[in-house]
N, C-alpha and C positions, 0 to 999 in steps of 0.2 A: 504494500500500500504506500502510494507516494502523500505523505501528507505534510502540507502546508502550517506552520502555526503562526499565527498571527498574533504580538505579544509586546506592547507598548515597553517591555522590559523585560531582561535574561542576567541572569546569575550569570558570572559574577560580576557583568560590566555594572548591576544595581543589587544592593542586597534585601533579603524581605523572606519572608514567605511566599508572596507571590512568582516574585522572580523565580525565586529556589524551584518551585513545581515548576514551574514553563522547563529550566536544566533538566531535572532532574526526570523530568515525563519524556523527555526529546531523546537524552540518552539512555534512557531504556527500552524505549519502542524501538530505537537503533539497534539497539545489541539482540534485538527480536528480530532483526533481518526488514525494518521496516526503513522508508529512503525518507527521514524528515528534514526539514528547510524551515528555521527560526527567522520571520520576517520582523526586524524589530527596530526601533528608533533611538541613534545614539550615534555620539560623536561627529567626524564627515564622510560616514559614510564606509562601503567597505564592505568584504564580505570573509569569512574563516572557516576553514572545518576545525571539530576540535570536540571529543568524547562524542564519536563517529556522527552527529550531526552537524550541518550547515548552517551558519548565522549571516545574515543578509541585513545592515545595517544602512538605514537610507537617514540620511542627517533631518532634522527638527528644521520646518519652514519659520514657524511663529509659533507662539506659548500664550495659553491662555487656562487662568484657574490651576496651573502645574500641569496642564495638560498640551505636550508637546502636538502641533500639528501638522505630520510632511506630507509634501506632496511627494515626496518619492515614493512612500510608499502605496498610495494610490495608485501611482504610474507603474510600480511593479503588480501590483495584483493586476490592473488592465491589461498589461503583456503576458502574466507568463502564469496566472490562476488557472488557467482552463490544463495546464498541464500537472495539475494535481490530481490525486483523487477523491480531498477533502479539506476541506479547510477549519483549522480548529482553531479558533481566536477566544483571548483568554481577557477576562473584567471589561464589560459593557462601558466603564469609565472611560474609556479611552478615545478616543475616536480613529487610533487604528482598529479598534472593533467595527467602530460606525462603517468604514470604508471596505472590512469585510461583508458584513451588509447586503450593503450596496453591490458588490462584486455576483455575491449571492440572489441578487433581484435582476440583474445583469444579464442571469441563466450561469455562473460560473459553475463549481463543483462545491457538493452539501459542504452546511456551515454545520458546526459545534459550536457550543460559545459557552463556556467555564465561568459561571458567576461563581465567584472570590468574595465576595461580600456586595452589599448593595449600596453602603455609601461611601463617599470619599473621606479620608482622613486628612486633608487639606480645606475641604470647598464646605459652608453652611448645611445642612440638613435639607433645609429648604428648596436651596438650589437643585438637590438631587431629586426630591419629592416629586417638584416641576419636570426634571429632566424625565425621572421614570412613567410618571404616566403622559409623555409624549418620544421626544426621540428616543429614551429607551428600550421602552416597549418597542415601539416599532422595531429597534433594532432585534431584540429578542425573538419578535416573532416571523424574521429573516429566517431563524437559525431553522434546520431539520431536527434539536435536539438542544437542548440545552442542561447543562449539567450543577446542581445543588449539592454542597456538601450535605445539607442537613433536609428533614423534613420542613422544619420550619418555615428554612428560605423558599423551599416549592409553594406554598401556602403566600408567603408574602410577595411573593413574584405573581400568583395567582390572586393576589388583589390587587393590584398594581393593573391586571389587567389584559398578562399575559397568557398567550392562547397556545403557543407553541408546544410542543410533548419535552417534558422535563422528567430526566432522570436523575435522582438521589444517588449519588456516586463519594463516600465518607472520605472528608481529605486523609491521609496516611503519612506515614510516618516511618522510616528505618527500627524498627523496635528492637534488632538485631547492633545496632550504634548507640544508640540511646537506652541505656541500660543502667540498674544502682550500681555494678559491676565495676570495677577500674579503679583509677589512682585518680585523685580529683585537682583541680587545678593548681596550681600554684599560686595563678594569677589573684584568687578572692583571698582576701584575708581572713583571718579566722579570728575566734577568742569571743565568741559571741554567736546570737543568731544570725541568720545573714538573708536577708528580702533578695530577690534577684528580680529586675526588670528588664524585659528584653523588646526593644522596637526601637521605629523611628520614633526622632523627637523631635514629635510634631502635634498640634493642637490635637488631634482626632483620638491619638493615642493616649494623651493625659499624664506624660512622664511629672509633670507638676506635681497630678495627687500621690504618685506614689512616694514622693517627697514629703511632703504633706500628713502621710500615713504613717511615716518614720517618725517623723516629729511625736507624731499621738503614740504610737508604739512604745517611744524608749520611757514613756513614764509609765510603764507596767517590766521595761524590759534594757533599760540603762544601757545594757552592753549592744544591743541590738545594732545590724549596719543593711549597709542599702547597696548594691550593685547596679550598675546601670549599662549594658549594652548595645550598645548603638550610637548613631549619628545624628544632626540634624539640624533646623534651622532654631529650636531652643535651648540650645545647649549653651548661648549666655545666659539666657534668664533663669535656668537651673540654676546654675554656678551663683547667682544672687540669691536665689530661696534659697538655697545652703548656706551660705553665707550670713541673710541673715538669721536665722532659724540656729548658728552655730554648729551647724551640722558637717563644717570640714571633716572632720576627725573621723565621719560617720557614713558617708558615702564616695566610694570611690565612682569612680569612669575610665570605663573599659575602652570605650570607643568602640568599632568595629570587631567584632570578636566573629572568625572565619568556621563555616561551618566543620570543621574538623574539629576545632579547638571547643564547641559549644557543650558537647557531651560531657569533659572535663567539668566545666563550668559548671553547669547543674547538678553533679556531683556534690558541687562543692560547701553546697545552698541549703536551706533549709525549708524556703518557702518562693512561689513564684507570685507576683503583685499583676496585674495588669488591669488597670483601670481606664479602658478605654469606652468613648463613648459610641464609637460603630466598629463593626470585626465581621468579620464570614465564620470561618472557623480554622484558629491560629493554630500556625503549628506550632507557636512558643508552647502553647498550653500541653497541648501532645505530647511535647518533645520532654517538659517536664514532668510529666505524669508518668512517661514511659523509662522516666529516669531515676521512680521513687519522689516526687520532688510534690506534694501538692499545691494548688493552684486557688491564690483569691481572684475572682475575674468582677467584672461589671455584669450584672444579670441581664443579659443579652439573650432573647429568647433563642438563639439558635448557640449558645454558648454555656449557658446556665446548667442543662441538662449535662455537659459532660464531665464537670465538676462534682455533679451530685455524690456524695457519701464519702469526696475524695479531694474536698475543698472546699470555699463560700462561694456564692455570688453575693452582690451585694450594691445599690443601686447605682448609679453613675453619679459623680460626685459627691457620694456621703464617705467623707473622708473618716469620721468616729465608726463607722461600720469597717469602711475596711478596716482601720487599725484593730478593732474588735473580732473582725474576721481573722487578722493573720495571728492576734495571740489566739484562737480558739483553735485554727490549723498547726499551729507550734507546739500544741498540749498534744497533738493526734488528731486522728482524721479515723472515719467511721470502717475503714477498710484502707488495704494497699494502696497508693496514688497507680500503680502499672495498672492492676485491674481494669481501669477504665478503659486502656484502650489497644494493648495485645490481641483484643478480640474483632473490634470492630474500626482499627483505622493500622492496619499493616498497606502499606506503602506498595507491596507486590500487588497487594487485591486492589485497589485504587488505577495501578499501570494498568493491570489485565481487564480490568472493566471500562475502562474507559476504552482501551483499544477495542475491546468487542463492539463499543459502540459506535467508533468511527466505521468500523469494517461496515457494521452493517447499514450504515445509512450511505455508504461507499457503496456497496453491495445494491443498494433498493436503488440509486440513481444511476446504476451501471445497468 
């Protein structure tokens, strides 16, 4: 199967969860004997092989909302889409989604389209509200298939308005990498409890409150510290909440910590923070659940559930609940943190079902 992805972003030119799957899905379907081509936006341009799949990068015309818009990659799907046998574009955010679409109404070769979460962790709520019940709907219902990590999201896609046939396909996870197993990092410090937060830092994701939750924390928990991995355009205004809050002493910054090294890392931890106010469904949380590591998240309905018995949820923005929640997760948690998801988010079941699904919507338009 020749199949096309369509992918506003790729590990490791951007790092995330999102990125990571677009890799991580490319070079496995490759090593399956499948011929895929990563159509993506970045740098000037350019193209690579590299972990047996092709990356085809068309540079950024203009930026609008974080949202890069080329025309190159338009002008590549015009030429050279019809010599696919599918085309799988990943978060409806983008508008190299939009331009798969489009390519798809055109008569190209069947679309996929991998909803990642439904809103942007840059742009208003509102903004998106507007956008889904118009241009992205319509985009969605280009697609011959559209793919939801969770129940939920098929439900809220489906009042949004969307008509298109959607399949529940659980994001996954190396469970065989991610393990309590190993020697833990060097890098976290120790001599204390230790929060670990992992994302961008950026408004959507809320790395503020988990600043915020340390502060309420350390007065049940003095020794208590805060990890923070990742990048972003908040990374001065952290440094001020810390600062003033007195909290040097008490949370370090990791920076960019490489998915090799992240196993180490949650090792090293004792609890995962993430207080974001929109998600799909992160692999930070997976990644630490499947590392013994439980998880406070934001009760996100399509996030919530996988926590249950093995972590809080806890409202967005109630900074006294999370702090509340991570000492009640630091006493124990109602079952193992791995439990949650050995069973139902393994990383090979995730590859092989999604590729069934391309074949066959390959298959129905062949």
């Amino acid at each position: 199967m020749r199949i096309l992805r369509v992918a506003q972003k790729v590990y490791p030119d951007v790092t995330g969860g999102g990125p990571y799957h677009v890799h991580a899905m490319s070079r496995d379907q490759a090593a399956m004997g499948h011929d895929v081509t990563v159509l993506t936006v970045g740098g000037g341009g350019g193209e690579e092989e590299r972990d047996g799949y092709r990356v085809v990068r068309r540079p950024a015309t203009v930026s609008a909302l974080g949202n890069d818009i080329s025309v190159g990659v338009a002008r590549y799907l015009h030429r050279y889409a019809d010599e696919y046998d599918v085309l799988h574009a990943h978060s409806h955010l983008y508008f190299s989604t939009n331009l798969a679409a489009v390519a798809r109404l055109l008569g190209g070769p069947p679309l996929a389209i991998t909803n990642h979460g439904l809103y942007s962790q840059t742009a208003p709520e509102r903004v998106f509200d507007a956008y889904l019940r118009t241009a992205g709907r319509w985009t969605f219902d280009r697609g011959d298939v559209v793919f939801c990590y969770t129940e939920e999201d098929r439900e809220r896609l489906r009042g949004f308005g969307v008509s298109t046939p959607i399949e529940v396909i659980s994001n996954g996870i190396d469970t065989s990498r991610f393990t309590p197993e190993g020697d833990p990092s060097e890098r976290v410090p120790g001599g204390g409890p230790v929060v670990l937060f992992v994302g961008r830092l950026v408004e959507g994701k809320r790395p503020g409150g988990a600043v915020a939750a340390l502060d309420r924390l350390r007065e049940t928990h003095p020794d208590a510290r805060l990890v923070v991995c990742g990048e972003g355009p908040l990374r001065e205004e952290l440094d001020a909440a810390v600062a003033e809050r007195d909290l040097e002493d008490a949370v370090t910054f990791l920076g960019h910590v490489s998915y090799d090294e992240m196993p180490a890392v949650y090792r090293a931890v004792d609890a995962l923070v993430l207080p974001s106010r929109a998600e799909g469904l992160p692999r930070t949380v997976l990644e630490a659940l499947a590392s013994g590591v439980p998880a406070v998240v934001s009760d996100l309905e399509q996030v919530a559930p996988v926590v249950e018995g093995v972590g809080r949820a806890v409202p967005v923005g109630d900074i006294e609940g999370f702090a509340a929640a991570l000492r009640a997760v630091l006493a124990g948690t109602d079952r193992e943190p791995r439990t949650a998801v050995v069973d139902d988010h393994d990383w090979a079941s995730t590859v092989e079902r999604t590729t069934a699904a391309l074949e066959h919507i390959a298959d129905r338009n062949g």
